[in-house]
N, C-alpha and C positions, 0 to 999 in steps of 0.2 A: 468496484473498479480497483483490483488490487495494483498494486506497485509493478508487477509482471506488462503493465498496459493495457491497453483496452482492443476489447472483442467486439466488434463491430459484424451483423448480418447483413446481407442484404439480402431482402426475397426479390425474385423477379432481377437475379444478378446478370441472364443472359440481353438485357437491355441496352440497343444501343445507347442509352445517357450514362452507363455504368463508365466506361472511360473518363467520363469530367467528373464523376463522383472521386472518382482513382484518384485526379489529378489534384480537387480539393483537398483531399487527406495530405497527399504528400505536399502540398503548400505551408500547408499547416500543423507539421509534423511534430515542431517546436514544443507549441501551445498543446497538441491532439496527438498523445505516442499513441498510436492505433500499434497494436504487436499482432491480431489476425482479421483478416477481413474475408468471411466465410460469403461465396455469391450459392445462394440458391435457388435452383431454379424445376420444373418439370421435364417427365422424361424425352416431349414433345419441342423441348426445347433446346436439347443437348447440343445440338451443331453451336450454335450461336454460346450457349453458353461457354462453350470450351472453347472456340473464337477470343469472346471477351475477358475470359479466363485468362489465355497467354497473353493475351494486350498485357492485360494488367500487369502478370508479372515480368513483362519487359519493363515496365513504366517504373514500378519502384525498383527493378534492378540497376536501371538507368540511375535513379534519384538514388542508388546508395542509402536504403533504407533497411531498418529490420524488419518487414512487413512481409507477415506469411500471409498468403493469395488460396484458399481452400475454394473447388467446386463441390456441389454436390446435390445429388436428387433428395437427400435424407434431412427434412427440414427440421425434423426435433434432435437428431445429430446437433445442427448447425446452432441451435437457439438456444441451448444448454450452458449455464453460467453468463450468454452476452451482457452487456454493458447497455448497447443501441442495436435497434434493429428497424431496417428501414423498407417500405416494401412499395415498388413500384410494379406492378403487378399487371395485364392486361389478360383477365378471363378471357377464356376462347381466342387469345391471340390476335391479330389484326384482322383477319379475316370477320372477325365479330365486328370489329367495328366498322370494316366495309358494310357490314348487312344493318348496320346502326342508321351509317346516313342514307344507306340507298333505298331502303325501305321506306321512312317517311318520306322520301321524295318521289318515289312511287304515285304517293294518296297528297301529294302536294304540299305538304309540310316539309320543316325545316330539319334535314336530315344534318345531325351535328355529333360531337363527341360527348359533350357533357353538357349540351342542355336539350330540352326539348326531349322528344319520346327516345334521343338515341341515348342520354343523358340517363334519362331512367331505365333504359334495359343495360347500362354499364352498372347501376348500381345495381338490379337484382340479380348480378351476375355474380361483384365485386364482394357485397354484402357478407354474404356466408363465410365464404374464404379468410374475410377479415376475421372475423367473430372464428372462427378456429384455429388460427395461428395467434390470437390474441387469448383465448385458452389455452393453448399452450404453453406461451410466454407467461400467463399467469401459474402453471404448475413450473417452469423449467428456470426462467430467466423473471421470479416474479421484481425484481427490481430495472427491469430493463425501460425504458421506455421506445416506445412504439413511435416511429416517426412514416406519417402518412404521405406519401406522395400520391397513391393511386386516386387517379381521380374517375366521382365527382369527390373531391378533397372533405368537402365539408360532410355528404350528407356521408358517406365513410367512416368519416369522424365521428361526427354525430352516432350513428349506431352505435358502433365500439365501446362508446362512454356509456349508453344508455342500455346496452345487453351482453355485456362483457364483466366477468368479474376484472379483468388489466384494467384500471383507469389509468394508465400512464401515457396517453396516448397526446400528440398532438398532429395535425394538419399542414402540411405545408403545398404551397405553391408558387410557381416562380414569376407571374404575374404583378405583385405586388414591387417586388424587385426590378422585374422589369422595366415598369412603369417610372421608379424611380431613378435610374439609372439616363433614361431616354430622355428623360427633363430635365436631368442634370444636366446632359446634351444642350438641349434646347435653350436651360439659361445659360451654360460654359460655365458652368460653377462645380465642386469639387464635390460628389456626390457624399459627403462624408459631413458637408453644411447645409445640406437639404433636407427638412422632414417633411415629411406629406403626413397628415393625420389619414388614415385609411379606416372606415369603417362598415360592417355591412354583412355579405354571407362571400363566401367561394365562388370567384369568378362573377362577382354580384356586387364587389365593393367597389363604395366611392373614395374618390380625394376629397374630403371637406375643407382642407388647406393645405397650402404648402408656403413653408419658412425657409427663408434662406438666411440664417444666424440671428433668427427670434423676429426676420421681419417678413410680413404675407405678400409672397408673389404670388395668388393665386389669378388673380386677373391678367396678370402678362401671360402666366401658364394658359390661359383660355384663351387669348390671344394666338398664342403660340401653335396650342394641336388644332384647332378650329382653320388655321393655314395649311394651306392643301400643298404647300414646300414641305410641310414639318408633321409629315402623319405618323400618330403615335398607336400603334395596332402590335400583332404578334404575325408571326410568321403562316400562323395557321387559320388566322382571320383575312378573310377581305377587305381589306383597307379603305373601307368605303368615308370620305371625310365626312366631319362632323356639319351639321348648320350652325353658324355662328349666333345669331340670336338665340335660339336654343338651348346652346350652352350657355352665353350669358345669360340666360333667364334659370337656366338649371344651378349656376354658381357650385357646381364642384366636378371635381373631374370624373367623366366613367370611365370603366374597366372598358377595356379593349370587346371582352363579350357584351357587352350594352348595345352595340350594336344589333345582335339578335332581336332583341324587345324593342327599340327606338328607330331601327330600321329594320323590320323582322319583311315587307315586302319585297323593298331593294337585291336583302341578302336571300328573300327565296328566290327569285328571281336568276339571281347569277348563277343561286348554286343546279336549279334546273337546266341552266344551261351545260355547267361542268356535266349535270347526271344524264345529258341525252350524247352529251361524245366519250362518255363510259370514264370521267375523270374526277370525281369528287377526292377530297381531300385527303380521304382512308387509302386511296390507291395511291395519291402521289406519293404519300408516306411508304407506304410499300416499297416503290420502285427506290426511294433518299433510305430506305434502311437497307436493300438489296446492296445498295451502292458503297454503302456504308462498313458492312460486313466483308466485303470485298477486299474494302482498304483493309480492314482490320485482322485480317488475315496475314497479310505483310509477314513474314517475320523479323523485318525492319524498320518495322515502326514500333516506337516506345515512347510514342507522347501521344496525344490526343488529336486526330486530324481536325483543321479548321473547319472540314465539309459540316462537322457534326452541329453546327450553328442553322442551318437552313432547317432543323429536325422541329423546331421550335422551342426547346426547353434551355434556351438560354439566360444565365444563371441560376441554374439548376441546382448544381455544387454550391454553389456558394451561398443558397438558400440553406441548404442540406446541412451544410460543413458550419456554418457559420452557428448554425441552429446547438448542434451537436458539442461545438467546442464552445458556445455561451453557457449550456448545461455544466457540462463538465468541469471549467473553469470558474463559473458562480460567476458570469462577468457581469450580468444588470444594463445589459446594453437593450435596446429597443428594436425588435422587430416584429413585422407585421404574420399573424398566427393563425392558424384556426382552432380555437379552444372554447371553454366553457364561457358563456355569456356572464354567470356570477356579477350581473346587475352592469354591465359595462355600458350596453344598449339599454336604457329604462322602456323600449317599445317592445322587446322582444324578451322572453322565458328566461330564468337564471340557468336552467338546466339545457336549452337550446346550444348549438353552437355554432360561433360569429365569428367574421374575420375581422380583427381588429388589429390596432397596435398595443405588445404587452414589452411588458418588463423583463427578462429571460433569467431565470436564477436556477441553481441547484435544485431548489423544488419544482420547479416547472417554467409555465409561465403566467404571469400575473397581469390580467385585460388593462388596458385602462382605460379609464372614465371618458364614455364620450355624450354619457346625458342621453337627451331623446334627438331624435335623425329627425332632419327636417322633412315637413309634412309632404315635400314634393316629389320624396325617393321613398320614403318608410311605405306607400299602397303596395310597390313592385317587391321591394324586399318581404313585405308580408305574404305577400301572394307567393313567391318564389318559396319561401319558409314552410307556409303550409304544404305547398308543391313536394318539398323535400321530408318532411313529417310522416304522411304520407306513405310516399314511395318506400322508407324504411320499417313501416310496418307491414309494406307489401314486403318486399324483401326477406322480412322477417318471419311472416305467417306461411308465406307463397297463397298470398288470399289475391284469387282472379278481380273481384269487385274492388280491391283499393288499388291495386294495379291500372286497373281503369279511373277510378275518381282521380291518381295522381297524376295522369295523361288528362285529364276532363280540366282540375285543375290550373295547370299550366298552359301561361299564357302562349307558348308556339304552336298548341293545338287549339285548332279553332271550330271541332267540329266533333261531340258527344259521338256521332255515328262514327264518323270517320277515327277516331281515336279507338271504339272497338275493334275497326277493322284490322288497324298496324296493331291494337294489341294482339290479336289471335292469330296476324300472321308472324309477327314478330317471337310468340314462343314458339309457334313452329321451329323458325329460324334456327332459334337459341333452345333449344329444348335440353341437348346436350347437357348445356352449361347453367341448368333452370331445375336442380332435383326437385326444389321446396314447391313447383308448381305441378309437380308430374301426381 
């Protein structure tokens, strides 16, 4: 990171959340001189990328910055000398992830993005692509670090670290932030006095407590989401509320995805309905990114449109940006990661990786301690772990047989037979975007 500023990538730059990534940078200019921010994207992609491209450079022209805005197809062009590189990525485009949910929903199972069988054919999709731009960045940019957005967050991460000569890699998701932000809500407190201890896997963690300036609100917070006034979910979840004893009997808060496992009937249930009037959640996103694209085309618009909040990835940037500029600056502040386990969780592998809360320094991030997970949530996180172990040796072999045990596995397949069947028709599907299986 010489004195000239810093060189930021982004893979997967033609993505509508690229505009609040834009917007974080220039916030944070002070703290974070970004001097180019290179979007990369495929050839498949080109409309939108060069869309999001002039967004961009009206937004910093707007903000009176020196930030050069590069597109381009040529991703070892872009990754040469970076600083950070960041890659939100969607193999096979939306369209894959139409055939993600609609397919288990087909054979009666929970057609989702990242859990469940749509979950695992995102990762042997995601897999490869990671582990080759992460060679890369080990021959081109070997000091750079790798920040993961694409999700499934963890088991992504997880490979990269375990078949990748780059270990610079961390995990992010915007979930964790979410969660905190929407409690701070719910107590009116200044989300800057609020820590929630977070511990667990990607889209899998719990709250085990939360402090508001060293004292445990965590039973008014169960109070709180467990009120069908005050429902804490994501844009791209069902809002289905919580049972109150339940969660008082659970004592800590779930991720918004918990619902899949703790109400996996309810939410197959609704989501059949969406899939018999042709509406699951892959197409509404279609239609909120069609609309999106639209706006962004403008040549009068130079900030980020408020629409881009309903897309789900709200605080996005600010996971992103915040991550990037604690690195950069050595600041030591705390946020919730997905990185090496190195003994953070004593129930799970040192070498595994966990979403926890770390320490964010110049060298990376450092987990911290949270001991062993109570006995109530650690069967579902183990079960989900091996789920994802697994899947990335599928991913990584293209071995049909662990493909299937990581479907057999996981708890939203409920049926050996039935889990063959979405497997062989799901590579069909995805065959394209599935060399390692051909």
């Amino acid at each position: 990171m010489g004195k000239k500023g810093i060189k930021i990538v982004t893979i997967g730059g033609g993505s509508s959340y690229t505009p609040e990534f834009v917007e974080g940078l220039i916030k944070r200019h002070k703290e974070l001189p970004v001097r180019e921010l290179w979007l990369v994207d495929i050839e498949k992609g080109k409309e939108k990328l060069e869309i999001v491209g002039n967004l961009a450079r009206r937004m910093v022209k707007k903000a009176g910055l020196p930030i050069t805005i590069y597109t381009t197809f040529d991703r070892k062009e872009a990754l040469k000398d970076a600083d950070f590189v960041t890659t939100q990525m969607r193999v096979g485009l939306l369209e894959a992830r139409i055939k993600d949910e609609r397919i288990p929903l087909k054979h009666g199972m929970i057609g989702q993005e990242t859990n469940g069988a749509g979950g695992l054919f995102k990762a042997l999709r995601t897999i490869p692509v990671l582990l080759e731009i992460a060679e890369q960045m080990h021959e081109l940019c070997p000091n750079a670090w790798l920040i993961n957005f694409t999700n499934p967050a963890g088991i992504v991460t997880e490979a990269v670290m375990k078949y990748s000569q780059h270990k610079k890699i961390i995990g992010v998701c915007n979930v964790p932030i979410n969660t905190k932000m929407t409690i701070a809500t719910l107590l009116d407190v200044p989300p800057d006095q609020l820590t929630i201890t977070f511990a667990g896997l990607n889209h899998m963690s719990y709250g085990l407590d939360v402090h508001v300036n060293g004292e445990s609100r965590l039973n008014d917070v169960i109070d709180l989401v467990t009120d069908p006034d005050h429902e804490v979910t994501m844009k791209n979840i069902i809002p289905l509320p919580w049972e109150k004893a339940f969660m008082k009997a659970l004592g800590c808060i779930p991720s918004p995805y918990h619902r899949y496992y703790y109400k996996t009937n309810e939410i197959l249930q609704k989501e059949l309905e969406e899939f018999k009037q042709g509406k699951t959640r892959a197409e509404v996103v279609k239609q909120l990114e069609d609309e999106l694209f639209e706006l962004y085309k403008d040549p009068d618009l130079d900030i980020k449109p408020p629409q881009l909040e309903k897309r789900g990835g709200a605080y996005y940037s600010d996971a992103a940006c915040n991550l990037i500029s604690s690195i950069y600056n050595d600041k030591g502040d705390v946020q919730t990661l997905n990185t090496r386990n190195e003994g953070a969780i004593t129930n799970l592998p040192n070498d595994t990786v966990v979403e926890v809360n770390c320490v964010v320094t110049k060298q990376g991030p450092i987990p911290l301690a949270i001991g062993e997970l109570p006995y109530s949530i650690n069967g579902l996180i183990q079960q989900i772990k091996s789920f994802e172990l697994v899947a990335i040796e599928a991913a990584v072999t293209g071995s049909y047989e662990q493909a299937l045990l990581a479907l057999c596995i996981n708890p939203l397949i409920t049926s050996d037979v039935k889990a063959k069947d979405i497997l062989d028709e799901m590579l069909e599907a995805h065959k394209t975007d599935l060399p390692q299986f051909q």
